[in-house]
N, C-alpha and C positions, 0 to 999 in steps of 0.2 A: 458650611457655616455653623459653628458651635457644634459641631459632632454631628447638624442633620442636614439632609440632602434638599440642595435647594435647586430649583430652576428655574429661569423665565422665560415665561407662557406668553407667547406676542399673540397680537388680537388681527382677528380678519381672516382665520382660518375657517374652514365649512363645518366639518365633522367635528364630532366632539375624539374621534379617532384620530383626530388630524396633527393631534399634538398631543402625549403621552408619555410617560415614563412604566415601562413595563422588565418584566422578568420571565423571561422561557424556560421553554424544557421542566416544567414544574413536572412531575409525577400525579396521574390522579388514579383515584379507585372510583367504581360504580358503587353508587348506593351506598355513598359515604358522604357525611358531612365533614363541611371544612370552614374554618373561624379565620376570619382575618382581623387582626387587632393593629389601628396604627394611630400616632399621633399627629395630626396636620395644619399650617396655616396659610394665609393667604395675605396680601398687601391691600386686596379688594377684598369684600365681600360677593361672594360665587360659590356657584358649586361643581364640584368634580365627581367623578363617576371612580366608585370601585369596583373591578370586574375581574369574575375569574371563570376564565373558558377555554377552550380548546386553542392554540396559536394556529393549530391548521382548520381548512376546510373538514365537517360541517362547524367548526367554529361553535362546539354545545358549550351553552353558557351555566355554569354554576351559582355565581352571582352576578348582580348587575343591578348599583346601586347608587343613584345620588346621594351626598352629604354637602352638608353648605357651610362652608369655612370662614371665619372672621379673623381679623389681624390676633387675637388670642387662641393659641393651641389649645387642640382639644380633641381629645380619645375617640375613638370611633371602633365598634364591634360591627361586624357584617360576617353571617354565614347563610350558607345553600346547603343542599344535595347533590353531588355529583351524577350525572345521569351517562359517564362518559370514563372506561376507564383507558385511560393512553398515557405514553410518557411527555407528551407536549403540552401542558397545560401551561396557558400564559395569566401570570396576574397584573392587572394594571391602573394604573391611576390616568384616565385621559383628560384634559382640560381644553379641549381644539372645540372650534365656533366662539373664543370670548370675545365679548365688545370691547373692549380694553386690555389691555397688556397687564399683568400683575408676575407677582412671585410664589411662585408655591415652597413651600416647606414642609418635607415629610422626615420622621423617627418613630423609633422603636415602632419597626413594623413586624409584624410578626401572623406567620399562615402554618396552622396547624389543623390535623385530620386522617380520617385514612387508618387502617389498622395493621398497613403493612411497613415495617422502620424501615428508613433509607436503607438501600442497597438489600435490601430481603425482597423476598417472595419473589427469585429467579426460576425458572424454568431449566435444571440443567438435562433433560430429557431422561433417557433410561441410563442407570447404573452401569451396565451391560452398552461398553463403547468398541466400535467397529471403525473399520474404514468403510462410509456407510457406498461407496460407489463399487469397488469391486476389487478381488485381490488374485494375484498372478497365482496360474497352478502351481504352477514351480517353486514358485517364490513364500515368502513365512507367511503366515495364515494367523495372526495372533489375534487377542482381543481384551483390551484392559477394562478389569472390573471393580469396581468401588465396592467395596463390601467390609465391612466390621470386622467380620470371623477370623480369627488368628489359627485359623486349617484351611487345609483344602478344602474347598464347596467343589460338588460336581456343577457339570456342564454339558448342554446337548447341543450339535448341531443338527439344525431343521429344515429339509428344502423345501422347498414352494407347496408341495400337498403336505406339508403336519409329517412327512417322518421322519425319524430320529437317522442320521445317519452317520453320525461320532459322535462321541463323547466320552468324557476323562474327566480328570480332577483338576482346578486350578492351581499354580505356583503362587502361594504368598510373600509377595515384596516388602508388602508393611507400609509403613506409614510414605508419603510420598510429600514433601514439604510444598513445594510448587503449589500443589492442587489443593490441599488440606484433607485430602483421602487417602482411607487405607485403602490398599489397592492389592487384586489379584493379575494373574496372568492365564488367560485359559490358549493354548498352545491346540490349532486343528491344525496343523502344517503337513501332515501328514496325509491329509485327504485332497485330492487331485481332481477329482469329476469336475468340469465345467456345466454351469447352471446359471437360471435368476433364482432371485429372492429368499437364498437361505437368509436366515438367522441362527442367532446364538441365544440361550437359553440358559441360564442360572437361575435357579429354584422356579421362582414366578414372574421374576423381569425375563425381558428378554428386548434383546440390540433391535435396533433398524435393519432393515432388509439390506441385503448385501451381494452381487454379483462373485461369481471366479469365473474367471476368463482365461485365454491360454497368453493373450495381450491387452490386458485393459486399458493398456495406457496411449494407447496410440489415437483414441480418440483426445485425451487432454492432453497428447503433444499438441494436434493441430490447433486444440481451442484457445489453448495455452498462449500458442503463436500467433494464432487469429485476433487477441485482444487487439493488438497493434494497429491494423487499420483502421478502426473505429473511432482510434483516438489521435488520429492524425487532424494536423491543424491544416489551413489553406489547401483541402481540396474537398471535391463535392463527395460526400457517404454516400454511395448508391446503394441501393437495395441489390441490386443485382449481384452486390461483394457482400454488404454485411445483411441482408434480409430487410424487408419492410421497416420493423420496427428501430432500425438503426440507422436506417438513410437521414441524414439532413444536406442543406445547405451547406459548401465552404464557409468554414468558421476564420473572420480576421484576415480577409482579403481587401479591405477598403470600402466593401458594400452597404451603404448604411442599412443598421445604425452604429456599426464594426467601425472603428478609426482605421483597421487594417494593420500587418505586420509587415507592408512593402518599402514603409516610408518611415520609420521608426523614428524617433529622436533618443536622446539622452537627458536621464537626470537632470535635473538643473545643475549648472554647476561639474556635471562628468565629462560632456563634454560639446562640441559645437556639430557635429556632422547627424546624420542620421542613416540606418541602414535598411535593407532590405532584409530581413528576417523571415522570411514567408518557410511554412513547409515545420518539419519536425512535429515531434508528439507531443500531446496536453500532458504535462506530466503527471498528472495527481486529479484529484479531482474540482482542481482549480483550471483556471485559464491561463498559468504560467508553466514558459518552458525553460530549464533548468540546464544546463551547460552539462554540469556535476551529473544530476542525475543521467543525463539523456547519455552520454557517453559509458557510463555503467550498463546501461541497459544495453547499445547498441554492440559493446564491447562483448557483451553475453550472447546476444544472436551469433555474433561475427565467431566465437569461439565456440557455439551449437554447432556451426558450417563444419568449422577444421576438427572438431573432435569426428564429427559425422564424417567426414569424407575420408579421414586417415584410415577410418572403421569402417570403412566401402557402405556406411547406413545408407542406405539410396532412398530411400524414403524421405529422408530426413533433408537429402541435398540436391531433390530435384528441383526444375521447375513444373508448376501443378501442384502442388502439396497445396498451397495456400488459393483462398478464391479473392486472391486480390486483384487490380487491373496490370500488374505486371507478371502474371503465371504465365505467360506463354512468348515471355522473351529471351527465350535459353538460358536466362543466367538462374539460379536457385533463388525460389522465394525467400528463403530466412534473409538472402544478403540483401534483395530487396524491399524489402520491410527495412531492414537497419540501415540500408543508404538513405532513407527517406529523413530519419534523423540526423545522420552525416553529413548530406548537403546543409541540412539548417545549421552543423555546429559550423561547417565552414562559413556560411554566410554571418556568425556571429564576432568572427574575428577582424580587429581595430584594421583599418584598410593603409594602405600605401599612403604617406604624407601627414599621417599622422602622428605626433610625441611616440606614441605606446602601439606601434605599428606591429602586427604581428600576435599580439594579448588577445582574448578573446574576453568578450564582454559578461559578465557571471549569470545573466540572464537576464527573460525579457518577462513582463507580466503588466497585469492591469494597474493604475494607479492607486485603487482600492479593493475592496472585494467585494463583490460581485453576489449579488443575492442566490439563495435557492430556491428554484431551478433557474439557469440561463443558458438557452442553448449557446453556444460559440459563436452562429451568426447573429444575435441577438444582445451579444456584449457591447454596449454603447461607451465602455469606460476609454477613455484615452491611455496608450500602452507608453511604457518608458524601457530602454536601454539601460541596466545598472550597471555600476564601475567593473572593468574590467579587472581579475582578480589571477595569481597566480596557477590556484589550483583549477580554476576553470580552465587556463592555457594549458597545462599540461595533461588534462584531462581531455583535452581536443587532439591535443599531439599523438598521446597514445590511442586512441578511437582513429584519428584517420591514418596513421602510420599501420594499423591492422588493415584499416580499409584496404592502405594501397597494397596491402600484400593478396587479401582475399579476393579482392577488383580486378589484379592483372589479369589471369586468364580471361576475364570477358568485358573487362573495358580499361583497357589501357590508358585512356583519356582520360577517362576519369582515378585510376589508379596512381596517375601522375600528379593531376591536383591533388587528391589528397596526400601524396607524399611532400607535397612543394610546402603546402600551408602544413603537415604535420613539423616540416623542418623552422619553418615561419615560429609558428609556438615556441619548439622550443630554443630556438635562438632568443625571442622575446620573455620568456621564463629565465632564463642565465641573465638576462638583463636587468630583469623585476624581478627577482625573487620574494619580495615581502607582501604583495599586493593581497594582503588577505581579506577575505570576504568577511563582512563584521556581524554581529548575529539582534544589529538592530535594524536591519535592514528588513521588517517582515511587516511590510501594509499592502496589500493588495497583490500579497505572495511568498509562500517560505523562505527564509534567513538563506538558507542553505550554507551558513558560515564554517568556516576551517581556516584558521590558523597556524595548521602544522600540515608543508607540504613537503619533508624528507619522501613521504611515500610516496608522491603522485612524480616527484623527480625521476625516481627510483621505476616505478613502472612507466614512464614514458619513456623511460633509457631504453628498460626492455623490449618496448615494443619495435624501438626504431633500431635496435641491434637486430631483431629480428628482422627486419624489414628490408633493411641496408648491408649490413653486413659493418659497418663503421665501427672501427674498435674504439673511436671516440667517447663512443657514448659506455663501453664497457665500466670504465672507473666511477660513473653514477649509478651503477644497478648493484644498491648495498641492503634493499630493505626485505626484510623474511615474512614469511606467512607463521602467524603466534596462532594461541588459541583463540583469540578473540577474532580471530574469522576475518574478514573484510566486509568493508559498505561504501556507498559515496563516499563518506567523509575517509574513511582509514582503508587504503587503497593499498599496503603494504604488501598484501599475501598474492595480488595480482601480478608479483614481480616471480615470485616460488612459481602461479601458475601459467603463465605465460613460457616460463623456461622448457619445466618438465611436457607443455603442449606442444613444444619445437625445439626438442634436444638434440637434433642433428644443426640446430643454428647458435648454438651456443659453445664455449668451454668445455672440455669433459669434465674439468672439478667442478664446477659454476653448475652442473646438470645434476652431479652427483649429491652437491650439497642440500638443493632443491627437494631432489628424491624422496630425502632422507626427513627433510620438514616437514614435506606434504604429509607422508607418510607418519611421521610423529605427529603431527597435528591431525589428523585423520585417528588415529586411536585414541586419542583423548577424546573428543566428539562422539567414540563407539563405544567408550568409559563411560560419558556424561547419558546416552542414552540410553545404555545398559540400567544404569545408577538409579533409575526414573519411574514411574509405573506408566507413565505415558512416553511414545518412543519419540520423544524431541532431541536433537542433539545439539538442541542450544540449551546451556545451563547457566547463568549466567553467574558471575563469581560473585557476586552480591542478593542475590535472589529474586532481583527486581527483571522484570519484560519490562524493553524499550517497546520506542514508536514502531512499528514496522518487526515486532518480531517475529514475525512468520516470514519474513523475507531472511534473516538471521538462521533462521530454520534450514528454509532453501537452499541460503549459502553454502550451508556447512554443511549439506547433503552433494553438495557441488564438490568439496573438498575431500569428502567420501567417497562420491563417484570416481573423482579426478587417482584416488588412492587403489582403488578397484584396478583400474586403467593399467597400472605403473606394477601392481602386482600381484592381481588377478584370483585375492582371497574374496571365495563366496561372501565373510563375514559386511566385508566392506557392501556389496552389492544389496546385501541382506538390510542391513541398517539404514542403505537409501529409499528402499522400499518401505519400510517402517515409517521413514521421514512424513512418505506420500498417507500412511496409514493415519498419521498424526495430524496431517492438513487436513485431511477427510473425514475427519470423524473420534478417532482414537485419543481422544483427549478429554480434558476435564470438564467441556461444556458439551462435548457430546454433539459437538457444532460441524462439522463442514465447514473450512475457510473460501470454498473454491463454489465458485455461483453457479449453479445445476450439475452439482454433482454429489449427490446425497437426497434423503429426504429429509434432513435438515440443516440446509447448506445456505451461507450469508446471500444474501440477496439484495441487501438495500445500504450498500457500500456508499460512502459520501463519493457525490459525485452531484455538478451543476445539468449534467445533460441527461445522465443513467438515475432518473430521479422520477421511478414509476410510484416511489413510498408518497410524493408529496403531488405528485399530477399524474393520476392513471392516462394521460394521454402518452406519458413517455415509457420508455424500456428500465426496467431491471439490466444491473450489467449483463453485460454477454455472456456467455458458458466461458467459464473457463477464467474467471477473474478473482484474481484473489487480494482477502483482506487482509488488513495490515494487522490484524488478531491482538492477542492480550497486552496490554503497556499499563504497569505498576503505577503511572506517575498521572491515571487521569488528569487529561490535558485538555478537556472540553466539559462542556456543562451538562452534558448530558451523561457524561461516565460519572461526570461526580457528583450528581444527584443520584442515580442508579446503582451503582457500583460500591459505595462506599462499604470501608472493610474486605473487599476485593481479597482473596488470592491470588497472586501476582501469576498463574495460570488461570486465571478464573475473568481478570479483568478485561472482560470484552465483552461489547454490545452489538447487534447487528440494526441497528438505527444510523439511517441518514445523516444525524448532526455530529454522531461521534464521533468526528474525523479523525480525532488521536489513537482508536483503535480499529475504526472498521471504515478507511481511506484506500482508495486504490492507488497503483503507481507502477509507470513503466520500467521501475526495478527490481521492483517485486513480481510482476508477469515475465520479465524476464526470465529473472532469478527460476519461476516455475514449469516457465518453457524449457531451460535449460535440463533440469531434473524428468520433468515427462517427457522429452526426446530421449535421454539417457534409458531411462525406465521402458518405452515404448523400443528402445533397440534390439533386434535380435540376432 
């Protein structure tokens, strides 16, 4: 109203908290004063409370003040001391308990204080960055240093008792855009002894403790992979599989206060039936489960299995690797874990008698969203069915058309449904081609939109040319793997990898031309991380980190590994290693993306259930979980209070609310199981 914010305040409420207009995620410092200046009026004469205190428990208050407002505006000063320094301070105007109904009118509000400017006084730990968990004997040994000097600086390394046991000079890279640091390189590759707790030493910094092992990675294969049952939806967490602190109740079985995923309906207006949906993973750290994503992810286990098995990794494709309740049913845990999503994508597909018979529906999620924390069985929201879309159909097609390849040897029966409903899709995909998923579709759960699905055609062909044999499907398998890697949405390069993973089912040109991508696109990626002072082989051609770039990361360490494979250069194997160096530690925050694996590794990833930051009665995520790390484009209120001015490698928070940079997700654990299976191979 006239440029200021107005609301109406209805009368009969208790608290004076009961009705409010407030702002989170404010930033505060201890032992600083803070001013709030604002202008406000009222329809009634009343008074409202100005308050600025903690949003979470113990809720320290800063201020906390009545003013009494009359139908003429009028300025109002209030300041405290903050006795509280945290990134959630909430400031508010509450007007709940009035005897009457009125109108509030607040402008030019204005909260200043503190001595630290937005997006300063970050924490990026020591100069002196490691892979703070531990690095293969064998394998490169490096360590990127932020330092000024345009020379070599010496460097020591130092094991557990203080003695020096190498050291050299560092390689100057120079200026590194990404990070906003100069940067060195201090190169121990050459030193083999397994041990704990070296470090690295430059001048008077010196890195986080660091393991060499002869296989470090086979512990963050399993964890890697173990994220998965934790975040399954419609069955009970026992302790006995994921440990005490992760047991809960089935989440979304019908139980109140759960509506349940048994009985599902549709959108108003998508359609009249309702389905059985039970089962698959949370995708993210919401309570929705995603077609798109969930078919990437299980597509990545399914191709852990056959990379594994072609590679006699036995480790990798037993059963018993995982402590899930299907380890001891002869078939390999990785396929077990990813059928669990499988069955859900089949049960999300439009059924017999229906118009769009065959489609699958783009996903299922809460009506709205869902406060933090809420466990799964404790979601009261009513769940809807969204329109069925084309790249969700083809993304089911290609997910169970692999199923039913890697299911035959040990379930026939089920290897057959999924080939029947993989053939389902895509008959109904040649039928619907345009059904795009729109990108306004995001209350109560991600857009997840894509309106370009040459790719997803492209790789469902492949999957079911490998599956069938059907040179049918040959004349739709046209799309290439580029530099831009692949994700949910751009599924293109899945058609390169899928070929060169089963080149005796394909063409000999069609395998050869694959090859040659992979492998072209694999040295660009060992360009882009070369190129870098930190070894990420996502570079992005505009300079900005998306949502999810550490998943981007992972990818293209995928496509590296996948290059390795095909033609067995150290360099390739070396650069995926570095990848893991870059998750863990070797980067420009000096952070650990991956949860108990560093000593300073993310921990308090957005998530409704793994939300030990906001109610110490629950868990920090599981070992082995990783965040969605730096995104240029602060997409939450807490990056862009925090962050501001960011280095678009720098732009990352390890706080709960930040969902756009530090969000979990079953494509990104994937994507990371995929790489520490590869890495943990011998």
């Amino acid at each position: 109203m006239d440029g200021r914010l107005c609301a109406d305040v209805p009368a009969g409420t208790t608290n004076v908290w009961d009705s409010m207009i407030a702002q989170d995620n404010i930033p505060l410092e201890s032992g600083q004063t803070y001013t709030l200046s604002f202008t406000a009026s009222a329809t009634v004469d009343t008074g409202v409370r100005a308050v600025l205190q903690l949003g979470l428990p113990p809720r320290t208050t800063t201020f906390n003040k009545t003013v009494n407002l009359t139908r003429t505006p009028q300025t109002f000063t209030v300041s405290g001391l903050s006795n509280a320094s945290d990134l959630h301070g909430q400031l508010s105007f509450q007007q709940g308990g009035a005897a009457q109904p009125f109108t509030l009118c607040l402008d030019d509000i204005s909260l200043t204080g503190g001595v630290v400017p937005p997006g300063g006084g970050r924490d990026f730990g020591s100069p002196v960055r490691v892979n703070q968990y531990g690095y293969e004997t064998s394998g490169p040994k490096k360590a990127s240093v932020a330092d000024p000097s345009t020379e070599p600086v010496p460097w020591r390394l130092v094991d557990s008792s203080g003695a020096v046991v190498r050291q050299g000079r560092t390689k100057v890279v120079g200026d590194d855009p990404g990070s906003g640091d100069h940067v060195h390189i201090a190169d121990f590759s050459s030193y083999r002894k397994t041990g704990t707790g070296y470090s690295l030493v430059v001048g008077e910094r010196t890195s986080a403790p660091f393991d060499i092992a002869a296989n470090p990675y086979a512990a963050l294969r399993t964890d890697a992979l173990s994220y998965f049952y934790p975040a399954r939806s419609g069955i009970e967490i026992e302790a006995a599989h994921a440990g005490e602190a992760y047991a809960r109740p089935a989440g979304h079985l019908g139980v109140a206060p759960n509506k349940g995923d048994t009985d599902v309906p549709c959108q108003p207006g998508v359609c009249d039936y309702s389905l059985d949906v039970r089962g698959g993973w949370y995708d993210a750290g919401d309570h929705g489960k995603y077609v798109v994503n969930g078919a990437l992810a299980a597509w990545q286990l399914m191709d852990t299995y056959e990379r594994a098995r072609d590679r006699h990794d036995r480790p990798a494709v037993r059963d018993g690797l995982l402590n899930i309740p299907e380890n001891d049913n002869g078939a390999p845990d990785v396929l077990d874990e990813a059928r669990w999503e499988t069955e859900f994508l089949l049960r999300m597909q439009v059924p017999e008698g229906q118009p769009l018979v065959g489609m699958a529906h783009h996903k299922i999620h809460d009506a709205a969203w869902t406060a933090l924390p809420t466990l799964p069985h404790q979601d009261s929201q009513p769940r809807y069915l969204h329109a069925p879309s084309t790249a969700a159909t083809l993304n089911l097609a290609a997910a169970a058309a692999q199923s039913a390849r890697v299911w035959k040897p040990y379930d026939k029966a089920f290897a057959a449904r999924c080939l029947s409903a993989a053939r389902a899709a895509w008959k109904a995909a040649l039928a619907h081609p345009d059904r795009y998923a729109p990108d306004s579709d995001e209350i109560g759960g991600g857009a997840y939109d894509d309106t370009r699905v040459t790719d997803e055609f492209s790789w469902a062909a492949a999957e079911l040319y490998a599956t069938t044999g059907d040179r049918a499907y040959l004349r739709h398998i046209d799309a290439e793997l580029t530099r831009t890697g692949f994700s949910w949405r751009d599924t293109e390069g899945l058609t390169d990898l899928t070929i060169v993973r089963l080149p005796h089912r394909f063409p000999d040109r069609m395998v050869r031309d694959a090859r040659k991508r992979v492998v072209a696109v694999a040295d660009t990626f060992l360009r882009d991380q070369r190129s870098q002072g930190y070894p990420n082989p996502y570079l992005p051609a505009d300079g900005k980190y998306v949502w999810g770039s550490n998943s981007a990361s992972a990818n293209n360490a995928l496509v590296l590994a996948t290059a390795y494979d095909l033609t067995h250069r150290p360099a390739y194997r070396d650069a995926v290693l570095e990848t893991l160096d870059y998750l863990l530690g070797r980067n420009a925050l000096d952070q650990s993306f991956v949860t108990g694996y560093g000593e300073r590794a993310s921990h308090n990833q957005h998530s409704r259930w793994w939300a030990h930051q906001l109610n110490p009665a629950l868990p920090n995520p599981p070992a082995g979980s990783l965040a969605g790390g730096p995104n240029s484009a602060l997409q939450d209120p807490v990056a862009q209070q925090n962050l501001v001015g960011c280095k678009p490698a720098t732009c990352y928070i390890d706080d709960i609310f930040s969902y756009s940079t530090n969000e979990v997700a079953v494509n990104w654990n994937s994507a990371l199981a995929w790489v520490a299976t590869f890495a943990a191979a011998r």
